[in-house]
N, C-alpha and C positions, 0 to 999 in steps of 0.2 A: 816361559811366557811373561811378557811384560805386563806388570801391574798396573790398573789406573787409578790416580789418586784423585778424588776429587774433594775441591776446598769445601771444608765442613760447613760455610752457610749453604752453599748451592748442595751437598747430604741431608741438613735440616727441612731445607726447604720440601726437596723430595720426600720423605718421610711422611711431614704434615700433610701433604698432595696424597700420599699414598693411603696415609690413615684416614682422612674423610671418603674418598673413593671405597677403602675397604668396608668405612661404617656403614655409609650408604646403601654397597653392596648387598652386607649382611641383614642390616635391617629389612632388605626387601621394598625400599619404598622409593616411589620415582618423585619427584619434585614437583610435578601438575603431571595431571589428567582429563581426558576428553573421554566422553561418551558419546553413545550410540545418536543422542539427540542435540551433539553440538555444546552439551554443559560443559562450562572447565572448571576444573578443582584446583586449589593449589596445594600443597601440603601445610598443616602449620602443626610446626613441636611441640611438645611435651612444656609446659613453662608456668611460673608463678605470677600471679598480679594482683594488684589492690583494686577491685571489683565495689562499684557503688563512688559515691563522692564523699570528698571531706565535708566538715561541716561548716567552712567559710567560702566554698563554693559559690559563686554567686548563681542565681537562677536554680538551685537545689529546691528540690521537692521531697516531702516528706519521706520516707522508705528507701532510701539508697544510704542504708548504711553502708560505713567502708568496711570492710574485710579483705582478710588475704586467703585466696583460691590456691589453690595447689591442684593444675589438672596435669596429671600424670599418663596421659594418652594422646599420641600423637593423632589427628584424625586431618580430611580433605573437608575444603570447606568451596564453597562454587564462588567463581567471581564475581560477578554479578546475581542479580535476581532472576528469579525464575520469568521467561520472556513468553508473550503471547505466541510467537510462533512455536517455542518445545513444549508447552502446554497444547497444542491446538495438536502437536504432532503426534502426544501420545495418548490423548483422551477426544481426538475429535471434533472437539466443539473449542469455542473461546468467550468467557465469563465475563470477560473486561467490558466495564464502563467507555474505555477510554480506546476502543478499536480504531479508530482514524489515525490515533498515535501511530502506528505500523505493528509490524512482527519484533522491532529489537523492543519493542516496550514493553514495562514487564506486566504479567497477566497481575489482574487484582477483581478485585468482586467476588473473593476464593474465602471460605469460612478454613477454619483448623481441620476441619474433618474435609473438608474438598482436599485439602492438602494428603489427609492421611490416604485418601483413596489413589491419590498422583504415586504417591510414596509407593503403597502396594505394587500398584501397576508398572511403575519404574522396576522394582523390586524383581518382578515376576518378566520381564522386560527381556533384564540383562542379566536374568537367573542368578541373583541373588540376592541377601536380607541387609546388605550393609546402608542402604541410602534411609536417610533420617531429616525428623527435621534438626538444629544444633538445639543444645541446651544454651540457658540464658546465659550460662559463666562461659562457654565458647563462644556466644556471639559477641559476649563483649569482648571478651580476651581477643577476639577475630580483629575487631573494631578500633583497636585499640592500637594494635601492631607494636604492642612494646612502646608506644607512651605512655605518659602520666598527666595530661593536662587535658582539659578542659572537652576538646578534640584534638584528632590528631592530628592536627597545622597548629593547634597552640590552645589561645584563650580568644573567647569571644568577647567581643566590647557592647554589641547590641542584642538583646534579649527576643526582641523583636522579630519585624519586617524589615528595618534598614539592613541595605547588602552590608555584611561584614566581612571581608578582602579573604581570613583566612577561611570561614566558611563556606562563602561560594565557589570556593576554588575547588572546594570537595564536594559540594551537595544544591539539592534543588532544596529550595524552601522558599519561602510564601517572599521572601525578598529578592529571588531572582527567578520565580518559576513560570511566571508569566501566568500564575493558576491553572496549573496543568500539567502532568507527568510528561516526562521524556526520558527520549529511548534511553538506554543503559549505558555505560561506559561512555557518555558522554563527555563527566568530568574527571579530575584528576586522582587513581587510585589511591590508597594507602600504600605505606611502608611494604606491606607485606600481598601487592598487587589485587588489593581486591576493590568494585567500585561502588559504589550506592551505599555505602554503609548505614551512611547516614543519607536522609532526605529520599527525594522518589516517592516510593512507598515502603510505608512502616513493613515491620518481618514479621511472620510470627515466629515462635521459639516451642520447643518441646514443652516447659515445664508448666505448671501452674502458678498463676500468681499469689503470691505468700510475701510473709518480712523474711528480710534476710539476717541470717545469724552476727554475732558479732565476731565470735573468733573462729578463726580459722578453721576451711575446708578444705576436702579431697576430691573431685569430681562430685558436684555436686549436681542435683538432678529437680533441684525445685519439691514444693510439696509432693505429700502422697495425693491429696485429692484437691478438690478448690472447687470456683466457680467463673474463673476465668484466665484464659491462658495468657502467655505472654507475648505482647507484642514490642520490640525495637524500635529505634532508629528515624522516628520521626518520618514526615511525606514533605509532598512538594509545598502542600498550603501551611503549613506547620508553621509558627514563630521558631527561632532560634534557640530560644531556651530549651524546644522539644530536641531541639537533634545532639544535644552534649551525651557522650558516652554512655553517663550512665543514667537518663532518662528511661523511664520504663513506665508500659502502661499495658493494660490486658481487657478483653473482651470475649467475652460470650463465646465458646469454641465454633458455636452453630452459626453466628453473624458473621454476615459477609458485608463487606464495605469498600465502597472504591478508591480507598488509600490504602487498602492494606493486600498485601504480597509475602513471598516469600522466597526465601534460597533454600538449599540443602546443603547438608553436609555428607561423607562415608566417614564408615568406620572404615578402616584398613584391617 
């Protein structure tokens, strides 16, 4: 039988082809996900980042110390915000201030504990306990997509309401929002396909709001107890100083507000 040789970059090449397809394989995990009510997840890995700002940051706020996270679990995070229409479609009703918006707009008028009820419900759903809301260090790690600046288009010049080129390409806020939420996935994702990160409506987040440590952590999960949770990401009325990465602000779990929304994540 004749042998075939093949030139060793085109054997390299296959190899590396073969061994991501096998990682993939083994690990069990598909790249995005769709559910029962139209939500899409994407995956995001296992990975390290410096969480909070430095402290010559311009437009920095008290409490965002920097530190380095280490989250060691790969989890699905949804692309978008949660939308008045997969809200209305698994609880019935829709909460939103802002119903003329349409169905892609994302529901808000939702407290923490509205959410945890969705969460249940979802849960009980699609028989099973994996859908959550993210913790703070995943939304930003989410948010972030493996930058390091300011957002993730770059550095802001206006703190403000002036449109600033790199921010409006990614987010509603009080300088291009015409004062008013819109639909979702309007503007331009991040790195790692996800949309509203910033601007829209603020998130909420699992944990409690607390100060953040200075050295380093491992999944970390926010305080044990508090008196108000956290909230992301800046809204549409927002100045520009709100929507940088690592702004953070928390409210009352029970209040509901018509800027504030949220996504979810799964555990895998």
């Amino acid at each position: 039988m004749r042998k075939i040789r093949l030139p060793i970059q085109l054997f390299v090449s296959i190899v590396v082809v073969l061994g991501v397809v096998l990682s993939v394989f083994a690990e069990g995990f598909e790249e995005s996900i769709e559910n029962s009510l139209g939500m899409e997840f994407v995956l995001i890995k296992p990975g390290k980042f410096l969480m909070g700002s430095p402290e010559d940051e311009p437009g920095r706020f008290v409490g965002e110390t920097q530190h380095k996270v280490n989250l060691t679990n790969p989890f699905y995070i949804q692309t978008t915000e949660v939308t008045q229409a997969q809200w209305q479609a698994l609880m019935g009703d829709n909460p939103s201030s802002h119903k003329r918006c349409g169905d892609r707009c994302p529901v808000e008028q939702v407290s923490w504990h509205d959410v945890q009820r969705f969460v249940r419900k979802l849960n009980q759903k699609e028989n099973t306990d994996k859908y959550r809301l993210p913790t703070e260090a995943e939304w930003e790690y989410a948010c972030r997509a493996g930058s390091t600046t300011t957002i993730p288009t770059g550095k802001i010049i206006d703190f403000q309401c002036n449109v600033d080129k790199n921010l409006t390409a990614i987010a509603w806020y009080c300088g291009n929002s015409q004062d008013r939420v819109h639909p979702v996935a309007e503007k331009a994702p991040n790195a790692w396909g996800l949309y509203d990160m910033l601007g829209n409506v603020e998130e909420w987040c699992h944990d409690w709001f607390g100060a953040y440590p200075s050295d380093e952590v491992i999944d970390p999960n926010g305080p044990k107890e508090g008196s108000y949770r956290v909230m992301r990401g800046g809204a549409w009325f927002s100045p520009a100083r709100d929507l940088r990465c690592a702004s953070r602000f928390g409210s009352p779990p029970p209040y509901r507000f018509q800027h504030i929304g949220f996504r979810l994540v799964i555990t895998p």
